[in-house]
C-alpha positions as CSV (number, residue, x, y, z in Angstrom):
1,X,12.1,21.4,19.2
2,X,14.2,18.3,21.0
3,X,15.8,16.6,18.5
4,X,14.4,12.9,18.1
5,X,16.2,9.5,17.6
6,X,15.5,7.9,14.9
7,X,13.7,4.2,15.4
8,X,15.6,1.1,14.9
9,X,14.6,-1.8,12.8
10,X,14.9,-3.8,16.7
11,X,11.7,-0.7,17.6
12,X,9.8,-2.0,14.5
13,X,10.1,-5.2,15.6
14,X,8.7,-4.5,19.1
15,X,6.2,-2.4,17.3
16,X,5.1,-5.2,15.2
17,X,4.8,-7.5,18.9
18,X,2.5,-4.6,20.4
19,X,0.0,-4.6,17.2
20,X,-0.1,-8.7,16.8
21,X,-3.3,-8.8,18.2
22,X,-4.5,-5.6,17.0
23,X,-4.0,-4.7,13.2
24,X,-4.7,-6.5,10.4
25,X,-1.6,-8.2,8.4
26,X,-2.9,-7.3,4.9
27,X,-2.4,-9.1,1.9
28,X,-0.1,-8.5,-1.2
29,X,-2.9,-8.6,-4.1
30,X,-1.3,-9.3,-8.0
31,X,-2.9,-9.4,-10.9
32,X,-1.9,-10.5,-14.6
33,X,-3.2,-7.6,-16.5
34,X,-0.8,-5.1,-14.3
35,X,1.8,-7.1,-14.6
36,X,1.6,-7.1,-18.1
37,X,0.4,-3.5,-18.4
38,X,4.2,-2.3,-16.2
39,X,6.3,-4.8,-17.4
40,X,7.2,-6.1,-14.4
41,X,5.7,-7.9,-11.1
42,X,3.5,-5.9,-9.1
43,X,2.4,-6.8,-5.7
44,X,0.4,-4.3,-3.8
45,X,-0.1,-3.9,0.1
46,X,-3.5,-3.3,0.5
47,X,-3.9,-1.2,3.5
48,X,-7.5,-0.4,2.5
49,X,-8.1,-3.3,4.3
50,X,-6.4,-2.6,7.8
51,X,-8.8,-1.6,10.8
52,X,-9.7,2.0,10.4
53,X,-9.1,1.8,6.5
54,X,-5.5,3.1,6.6
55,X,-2.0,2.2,7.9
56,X,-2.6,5.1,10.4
57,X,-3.8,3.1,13.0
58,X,-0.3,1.2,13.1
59,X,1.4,4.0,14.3
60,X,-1.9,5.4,16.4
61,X,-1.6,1.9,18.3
62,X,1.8,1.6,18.7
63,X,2.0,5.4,20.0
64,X,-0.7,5.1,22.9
65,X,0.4,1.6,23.8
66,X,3.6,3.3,25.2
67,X,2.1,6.5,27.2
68,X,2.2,5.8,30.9
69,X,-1.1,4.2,31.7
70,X,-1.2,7.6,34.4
71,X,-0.5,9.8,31.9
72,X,-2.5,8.1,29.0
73,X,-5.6,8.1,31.1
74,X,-5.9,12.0,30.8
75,X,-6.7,11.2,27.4
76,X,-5.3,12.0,23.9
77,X,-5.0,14.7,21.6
78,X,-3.7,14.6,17.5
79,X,-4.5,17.0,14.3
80,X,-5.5,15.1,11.0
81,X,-7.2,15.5,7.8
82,X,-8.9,12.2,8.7
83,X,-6.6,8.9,8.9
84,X,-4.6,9.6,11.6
85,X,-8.1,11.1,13.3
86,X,-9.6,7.6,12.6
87,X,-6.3,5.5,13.8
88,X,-5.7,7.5,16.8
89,X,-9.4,7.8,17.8
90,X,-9.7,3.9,17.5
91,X,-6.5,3.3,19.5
92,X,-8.2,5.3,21.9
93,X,-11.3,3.7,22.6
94,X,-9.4,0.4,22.7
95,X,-7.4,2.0,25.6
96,X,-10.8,3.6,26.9
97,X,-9.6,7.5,27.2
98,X,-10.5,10.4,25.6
99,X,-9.3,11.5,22.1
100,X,-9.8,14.9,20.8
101,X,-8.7,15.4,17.3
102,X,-8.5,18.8,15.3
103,X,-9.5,18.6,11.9
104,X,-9.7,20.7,9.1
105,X,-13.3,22.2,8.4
106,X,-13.1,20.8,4.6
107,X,-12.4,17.5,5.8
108,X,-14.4,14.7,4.2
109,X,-17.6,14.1,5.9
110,X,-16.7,10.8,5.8
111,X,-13.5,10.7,7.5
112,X,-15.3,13.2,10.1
113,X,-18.2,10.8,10.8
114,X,-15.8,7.6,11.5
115,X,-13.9,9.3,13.9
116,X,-17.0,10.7,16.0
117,X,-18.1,7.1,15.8
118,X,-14.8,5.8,17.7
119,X,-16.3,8.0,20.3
120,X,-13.4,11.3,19.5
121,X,-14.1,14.7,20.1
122,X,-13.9,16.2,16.0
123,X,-12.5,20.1,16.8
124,X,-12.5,21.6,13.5
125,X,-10.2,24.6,11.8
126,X,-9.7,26.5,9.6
127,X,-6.6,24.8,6.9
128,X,-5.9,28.2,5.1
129,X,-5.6,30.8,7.9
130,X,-5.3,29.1,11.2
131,X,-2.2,26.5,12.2
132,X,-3.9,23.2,13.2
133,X,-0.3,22.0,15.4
134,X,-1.0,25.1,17.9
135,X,-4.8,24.3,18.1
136,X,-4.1,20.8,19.3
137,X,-1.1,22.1,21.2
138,X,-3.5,24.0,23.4
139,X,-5.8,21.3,23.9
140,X,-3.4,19.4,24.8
141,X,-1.7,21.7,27.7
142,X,-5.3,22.9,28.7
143,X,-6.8,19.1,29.2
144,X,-3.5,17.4,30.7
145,X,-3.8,15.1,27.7
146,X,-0.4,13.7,25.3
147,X,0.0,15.1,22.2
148,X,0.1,12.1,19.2
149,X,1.8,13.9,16.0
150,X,0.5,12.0,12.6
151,X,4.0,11.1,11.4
152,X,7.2,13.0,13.1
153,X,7.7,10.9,15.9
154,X,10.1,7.6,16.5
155,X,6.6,5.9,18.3
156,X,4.7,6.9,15.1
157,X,7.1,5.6,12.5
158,X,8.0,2.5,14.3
159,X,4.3,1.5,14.2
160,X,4.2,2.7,10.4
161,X,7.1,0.5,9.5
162,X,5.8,-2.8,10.4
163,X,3.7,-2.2,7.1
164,X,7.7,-3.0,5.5
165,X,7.8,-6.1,8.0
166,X,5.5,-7.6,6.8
167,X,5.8,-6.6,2.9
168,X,9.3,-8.7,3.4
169,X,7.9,-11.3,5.2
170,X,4.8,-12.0,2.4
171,X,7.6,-11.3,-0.5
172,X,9.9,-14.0,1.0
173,X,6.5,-16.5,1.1
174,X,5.9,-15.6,-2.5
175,X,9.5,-16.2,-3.3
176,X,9.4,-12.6,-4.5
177,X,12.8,-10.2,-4.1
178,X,11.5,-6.7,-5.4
179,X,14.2,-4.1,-7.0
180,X,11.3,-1.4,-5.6
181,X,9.1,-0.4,-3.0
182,X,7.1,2.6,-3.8
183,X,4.9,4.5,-1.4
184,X,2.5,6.9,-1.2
185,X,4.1,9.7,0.7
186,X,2.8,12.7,2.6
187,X,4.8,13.8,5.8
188,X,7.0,10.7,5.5
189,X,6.1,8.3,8.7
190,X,5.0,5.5,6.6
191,X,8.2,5.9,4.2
192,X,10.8,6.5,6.7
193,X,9.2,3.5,8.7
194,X,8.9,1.2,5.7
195,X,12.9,2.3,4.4
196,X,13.9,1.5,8.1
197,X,12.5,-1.9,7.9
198,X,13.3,-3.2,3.9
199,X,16.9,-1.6,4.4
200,X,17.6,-4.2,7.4
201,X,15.9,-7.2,5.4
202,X,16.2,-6.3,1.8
203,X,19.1,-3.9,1.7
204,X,19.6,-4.1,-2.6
205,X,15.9,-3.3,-2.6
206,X,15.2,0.3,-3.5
207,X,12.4,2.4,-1.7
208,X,10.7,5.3,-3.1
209,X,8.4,7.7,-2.4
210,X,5.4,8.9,-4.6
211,X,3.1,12.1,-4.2
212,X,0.5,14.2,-6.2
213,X,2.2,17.4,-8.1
214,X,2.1,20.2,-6.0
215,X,2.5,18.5,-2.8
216,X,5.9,16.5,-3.9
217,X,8.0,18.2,-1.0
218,X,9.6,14.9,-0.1
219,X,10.8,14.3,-3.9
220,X,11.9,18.0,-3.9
221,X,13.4,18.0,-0.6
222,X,15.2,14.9,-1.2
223,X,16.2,16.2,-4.5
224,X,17.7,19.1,-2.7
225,X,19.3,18.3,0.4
226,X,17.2,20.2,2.8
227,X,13.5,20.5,3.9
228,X,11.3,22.7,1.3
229,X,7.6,23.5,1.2
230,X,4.6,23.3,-1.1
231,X,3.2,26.4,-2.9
232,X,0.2,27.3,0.1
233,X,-2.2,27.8,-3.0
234,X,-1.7,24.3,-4.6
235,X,-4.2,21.7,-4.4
236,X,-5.3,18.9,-4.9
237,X,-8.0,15.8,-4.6
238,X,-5.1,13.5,-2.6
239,X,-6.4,14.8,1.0
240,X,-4.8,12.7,2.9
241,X,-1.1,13.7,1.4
242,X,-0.8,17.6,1.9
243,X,1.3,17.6,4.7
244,X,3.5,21.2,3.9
245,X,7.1,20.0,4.1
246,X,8.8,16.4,5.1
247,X,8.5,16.0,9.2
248,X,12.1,16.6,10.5
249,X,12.6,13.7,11.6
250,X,10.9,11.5,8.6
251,X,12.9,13.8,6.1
252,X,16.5,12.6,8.2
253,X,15.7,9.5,8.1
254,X,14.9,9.4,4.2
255,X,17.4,11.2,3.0
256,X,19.9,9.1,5.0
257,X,19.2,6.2,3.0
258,X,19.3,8.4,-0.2
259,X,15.4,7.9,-1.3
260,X,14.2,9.2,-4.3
261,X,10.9,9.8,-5.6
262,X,8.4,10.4,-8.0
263,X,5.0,12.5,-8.9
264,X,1.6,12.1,-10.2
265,X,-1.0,14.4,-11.9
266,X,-4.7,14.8,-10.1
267,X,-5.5,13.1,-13.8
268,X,-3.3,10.2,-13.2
269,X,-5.0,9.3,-9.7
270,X,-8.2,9.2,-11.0
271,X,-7.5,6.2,-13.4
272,X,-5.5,4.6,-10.8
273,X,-8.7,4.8,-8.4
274,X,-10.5,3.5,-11.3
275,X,-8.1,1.0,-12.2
276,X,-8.0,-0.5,-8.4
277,X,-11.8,-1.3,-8.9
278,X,-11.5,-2.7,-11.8
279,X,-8.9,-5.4,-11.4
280,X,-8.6,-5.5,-7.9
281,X,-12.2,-5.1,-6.6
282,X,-10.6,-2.7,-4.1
283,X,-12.2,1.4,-3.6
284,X,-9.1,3.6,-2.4
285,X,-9.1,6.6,-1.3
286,X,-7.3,9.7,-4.0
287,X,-4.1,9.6,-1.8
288,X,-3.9,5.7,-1.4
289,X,-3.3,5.6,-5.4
290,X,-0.5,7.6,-6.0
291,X,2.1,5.3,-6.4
292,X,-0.6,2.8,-8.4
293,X,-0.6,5.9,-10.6
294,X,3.3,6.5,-10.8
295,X,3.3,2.8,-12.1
296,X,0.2,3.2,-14.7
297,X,1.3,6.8,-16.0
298,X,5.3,5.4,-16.4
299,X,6.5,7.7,-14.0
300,X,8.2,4.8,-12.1
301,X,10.6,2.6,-14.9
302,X,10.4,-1.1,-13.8
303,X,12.6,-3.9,-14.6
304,X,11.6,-7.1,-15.9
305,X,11.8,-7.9,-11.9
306,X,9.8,-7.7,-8.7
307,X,8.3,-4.1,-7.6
308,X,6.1,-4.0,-4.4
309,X,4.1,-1.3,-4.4
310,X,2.6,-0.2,-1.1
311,X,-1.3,0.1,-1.4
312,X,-2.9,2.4,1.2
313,X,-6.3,4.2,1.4
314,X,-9.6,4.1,3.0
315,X,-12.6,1.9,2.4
316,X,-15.5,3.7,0.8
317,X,-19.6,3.4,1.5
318,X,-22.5,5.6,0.7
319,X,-22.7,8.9,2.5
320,X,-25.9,9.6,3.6
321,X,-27.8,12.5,1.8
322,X,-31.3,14.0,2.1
323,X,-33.7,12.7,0.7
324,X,-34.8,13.2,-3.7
325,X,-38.6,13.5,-4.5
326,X,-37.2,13.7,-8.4
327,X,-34.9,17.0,-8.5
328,X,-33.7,17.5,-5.3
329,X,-29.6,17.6,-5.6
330,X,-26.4,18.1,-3.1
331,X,-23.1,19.3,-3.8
332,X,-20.3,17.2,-3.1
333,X,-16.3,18.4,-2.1
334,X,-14.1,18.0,-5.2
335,X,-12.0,15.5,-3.0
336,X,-14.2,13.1,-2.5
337,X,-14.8,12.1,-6.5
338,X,-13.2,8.7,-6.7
339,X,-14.9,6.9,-3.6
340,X,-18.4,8.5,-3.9
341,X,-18.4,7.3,-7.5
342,X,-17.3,4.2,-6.6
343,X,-19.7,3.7,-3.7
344,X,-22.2,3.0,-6.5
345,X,-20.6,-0.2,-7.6
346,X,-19.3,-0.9,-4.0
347,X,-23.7,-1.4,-4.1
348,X,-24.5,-2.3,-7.2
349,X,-27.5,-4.5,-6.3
350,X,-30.9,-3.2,-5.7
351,X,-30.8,-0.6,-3.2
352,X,-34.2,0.9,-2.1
353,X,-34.8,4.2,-0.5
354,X,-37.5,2.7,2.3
355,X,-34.6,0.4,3.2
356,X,-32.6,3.6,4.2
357,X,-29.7,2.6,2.1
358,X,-28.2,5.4,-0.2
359,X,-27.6,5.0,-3.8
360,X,-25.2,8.0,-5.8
361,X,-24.1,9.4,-8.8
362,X,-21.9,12.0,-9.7
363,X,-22.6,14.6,-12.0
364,X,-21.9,18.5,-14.0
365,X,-22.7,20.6,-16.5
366,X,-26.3,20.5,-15.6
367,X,-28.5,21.6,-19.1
368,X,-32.0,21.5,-19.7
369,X,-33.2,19.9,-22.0
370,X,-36.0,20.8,-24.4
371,X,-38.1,17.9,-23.5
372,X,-38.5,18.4,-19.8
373,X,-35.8,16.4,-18.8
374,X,-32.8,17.1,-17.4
375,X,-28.9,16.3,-18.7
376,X,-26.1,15.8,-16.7
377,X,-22.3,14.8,-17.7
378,X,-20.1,13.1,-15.5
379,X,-16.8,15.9,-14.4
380,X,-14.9,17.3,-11.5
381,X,-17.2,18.9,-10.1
382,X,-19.9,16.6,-8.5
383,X,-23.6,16.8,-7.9
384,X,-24.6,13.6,-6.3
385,X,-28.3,12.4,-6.1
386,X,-30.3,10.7,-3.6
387,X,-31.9,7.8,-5.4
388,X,-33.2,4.0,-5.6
389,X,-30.6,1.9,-7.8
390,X,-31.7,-1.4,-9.6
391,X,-28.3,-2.5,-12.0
392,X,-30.1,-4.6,-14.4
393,X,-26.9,-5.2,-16.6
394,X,-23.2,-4.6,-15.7
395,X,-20.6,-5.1,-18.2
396,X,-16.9,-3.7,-17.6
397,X,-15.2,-1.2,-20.0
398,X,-18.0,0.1,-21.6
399,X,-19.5,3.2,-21.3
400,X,-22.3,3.7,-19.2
401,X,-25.8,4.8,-19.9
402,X,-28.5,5.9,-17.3
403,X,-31.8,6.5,-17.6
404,X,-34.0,7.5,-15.3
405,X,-38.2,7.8,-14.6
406,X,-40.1,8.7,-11.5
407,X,-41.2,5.8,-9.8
408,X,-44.0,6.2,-8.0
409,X,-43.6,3.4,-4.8
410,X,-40.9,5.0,-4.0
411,X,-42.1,8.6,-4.4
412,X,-38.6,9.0,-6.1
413,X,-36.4,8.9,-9.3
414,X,-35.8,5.1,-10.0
415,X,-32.6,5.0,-11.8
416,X,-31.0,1.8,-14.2
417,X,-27.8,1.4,-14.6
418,X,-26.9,-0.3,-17.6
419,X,-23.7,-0.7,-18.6
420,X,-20.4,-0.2,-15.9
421,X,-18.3,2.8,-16.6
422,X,-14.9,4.2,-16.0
423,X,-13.9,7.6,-14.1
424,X,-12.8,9.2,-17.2
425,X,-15.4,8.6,-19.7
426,X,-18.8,10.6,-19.9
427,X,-22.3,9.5,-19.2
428,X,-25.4,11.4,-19.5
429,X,-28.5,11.4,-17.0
430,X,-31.7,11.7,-18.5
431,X,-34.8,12.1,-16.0
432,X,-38.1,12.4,-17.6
C-alpha cells in the first residue's frame, strides 16, 4: 500500500470551504440535568442532524469534490455498513455519477433503503466469510470507477475534521474552553480528523476516543503502540463502529498526538440511546452513543470544566412492515433495538394504518396466556408489530403499560399507549 500524508489543519480548512454550501453546521445541544448528572459541562455535536444523518457525508463530499471531473464521471465505488453508503451515495447524486456501494447482507434495512433512494447501486456480502475491500476493489477496476475508502484516506479525514472546526468555532461563541473532546470511534477518520483540527485551535484540549467492548481496537492499539485487531467473533449492537483494526493512516495520526480512549458495554449504549431522547429530543443510532455512554457509565472522569462530546448517529423513522390483522409478527435484527423503539415516540400521535403510516413495538418472551391473550416483555431480542397507535397519555419516567383490543375499522389491533417508558424497564402487551 503507498503510504499516505497525513492532512493538515490548512486541508481541513479547505475542506470546510468545499462543504459551505453543502453540510449542515450542527449545533452543540446542553442540558442542565447532564451537566449535573457528569459533573461537568457537556456540550454535544449533534451530527444526527447533518444531511444523510451522519458525519459521513463530510468526508463523502469533500472526497468526490476533488476526483477529476473526467475521472469522477465513471462513477464511484465505497464499502460500508451504511453511513458512509448514505454519505458517499448522496455526494454522488449531487455530482450526478454513479455510486455502487458494497454492503454487508446484515446491514440495517434502513441504512440499505436510504442509500438505494440516493439513486446507489446496494451490492451486498457476506461480513463473516467474504472481504468486503476486495469486492469493491473489483468493481472498481471492472467499471473504471474511483475507489472512496470510509475513513483511511487524507480526502476522507480532512472532510471528517471540519466536524472539530466547527466544535471550536461554537465553543469559542459559547465562551466554552473544554479539557475534552470525546468521540465515537470506529476506523478513526472522524477522530484523527477532529485531533487534527482541536490540536491547531485548542492545543491544551484533550481528545479521546470512545468504542463499544469488543471493538475497542483504537483504545487497545493506542494503548499498545501498534495496530491490533478485534476478536472476529465479538459483537455487538454499535453497527456502524466494527471496523477490525485502526486504518493505517487514522491510527498514525492518533497516536502521534498520544490519544487515549475509553470503552462502553452494549448495556451502557442502550441507556445512552435512551437518555438522548429523553433530554435531548434527539433518536441516535447504537454507535452514535458511545461516548454519551462513556460519560453516563463514568468511564470518562470530568473536571468541574468544559467537556465537548461529539454526538454522531443517524435519524430514525418507522420501517415499513407487512401488514397485522391481530397476530401477524416480524422479526427484527438485534442491532436495530434503540431506533425502532424509539420510532414509536419519534410518532407518538395518532397513527392510522389506512394512512400507510407504521406504528412499532418491540417485544420477547412471547407466552400465552390463559385467557386468550397474548404476553409479551420488552428484551434484546425484538418482535416488532404492525399496528395503529393512538397515545392517549404520555408521562416520562414511568413505566409503560399497553393494552391492546381488535379494532374493527381498522381490521387491526388498536394499541394505547399509556404511560412513556425507558429502554431498560419492562412492559407487557396484552391483546385480547
Amino acid at each position: 500500500m503507498t503510504q499516505q500524508i497525513a492532512p493538515t489543519f490548512a486541508d481541513i480548512e479547505s475542506a470546510a470551504t468545499r462543504l459551505q454550501d453543502q453540510a449542515v453546521r450542527t449545533p452543540l445541544l446542553e442540558v442542565p440535568a447532564l451537566n449535573r448528572a457528569s459533573g461537568g459541562r457537556i456540550l454535544l455535536k449533534a451530527e444526527p442532524l447533518q444531511r444523510t444523518g451522519s458525519f459521513k457525508f463530510r468526508g463523502a463530499f469533500n472526497f468526490l469534490s476533488q476526483i477529476a471531473p473526467e475521472t469522477r464521471a465513471n462513477g464511484v465505488v465505497a464499502y460500508s455498513s451504511g453511513n458512509h453508503a448514505q454519505g458517499v451515495a448522496a455526494a454522488a447524486q449531487i455530482f450526478d455519477v454513479p455510486a455502487t456501494i458494497v454492503m454487508p447482507a446484515d446491514a440495517p434495512q434502513m441504512k440499505v433503503e436510504n442509500t438505494q433512494g440516493y439513486g446507489a447501486t446496494v451490492v451486498t456480502y457476506d461480513r463473516q466469510n467474504e472481504d468486503r475491500e476486495a469486492i469493491a476493489a473489483d468493481l472498481a477496476r471492472q467499471s473504471g470507477s474511483t475507489l472512496v475508502p470510509p475513513y483511511d484516506h487524507p480526502w476522507t479525514i480532512a472532510g471528517q475534521g471540519t466536524v472539530g472546526l466547527e466544535i471550536a468555532a461554537q465553543c469559542t461563541e459559547l465562551g466554552a474552553r473544554p479539557d475534552i473532546v470525546l468521540v465515537c470511534c470506529g476506523g478513526g477518520g472522524l477522530t484523527a480528523g477532529v485531533a487534527t483540527a482541536i490540536a491547531e485551535i485548542m492545543p491544551k484540549t484533550q481528545v479521546m476516543t470512545a468504542e463499544p467492548e469488543g471493538f475497542d481496537d483504537t483504545r487497545r492499539s493506542l494503548e499498545a503502540g501498534q495496530r491490533v485487531t478485534n476478536d472476529p467473533s465479538a459483537s455487538s449492537i454499535c453497527d456502524a463502529l466494527l471496523a477490525p483494526t485502526p486504518g493505517e493512516l487514522t491510527f498514525s495520526i492518533m497516536a502521534a498526538r498520544n490519544l487515549k480512549g475509553v470503552a462502553v458495554s452494549d448495556d451502557d449504549v442502550r441507556q445512552a440511546v435512551a437518555y438522548a431522547w429523553r433530554h435531548f429530543k434527539i433518536v441516535v443510532e447504537p454507535g452514535g452513543a458511545v461516548a454519551l455512554a462513556a460519560i453516563l457509565s463514568g468511564k470518562t472522569r470530568l473536571s468541574r470544566q468544559d467537556c465537548c462530546r461529539d454526538f454522531i448517529g443517524w435519524k430514525c423513522g418507522c420501517r415499513d412492515l407487512p401488514r397485522l390483522p391481530g397476530e401477524r409478527l416480524d422479526v427484527l435484527s438485534d442491532d436495530q433495538i434503540e431506533s425502532r423503539l424509539l420510532g414509536i415516540l419519534t410518532h407518538h400521535l395518532t397513527l392510522n394504518m389506512s394512512t400507510g403510516l407504521n406504528g412499532q413495538f418491540l417485544m420477547d418472551n412471547v407466552s400465552n396466556d390463559p385467557s386468550g391473550g397474548r404476553q409479551y416483555g420488552l428484551g434484546r431480542a425484538n418482535i416488532a408489530g404492525h399496528c395503529a397507535m393512538d397515545v392517549h397519555e404520555l408521562r416520562e419516567y414511568l413505566p409503560l403499560n399497553m393494552r391492546a383490543a381488535p379494532n374493527s375499522d381498522l381490521g387491526a389491533t388498536h394499541i394505547t399507549l399509556n404511560r412513556a417508558f425507558d429502554l431498560d424497564r419492562t412492559f407487557t402487551v396484552e391483546i385480547a
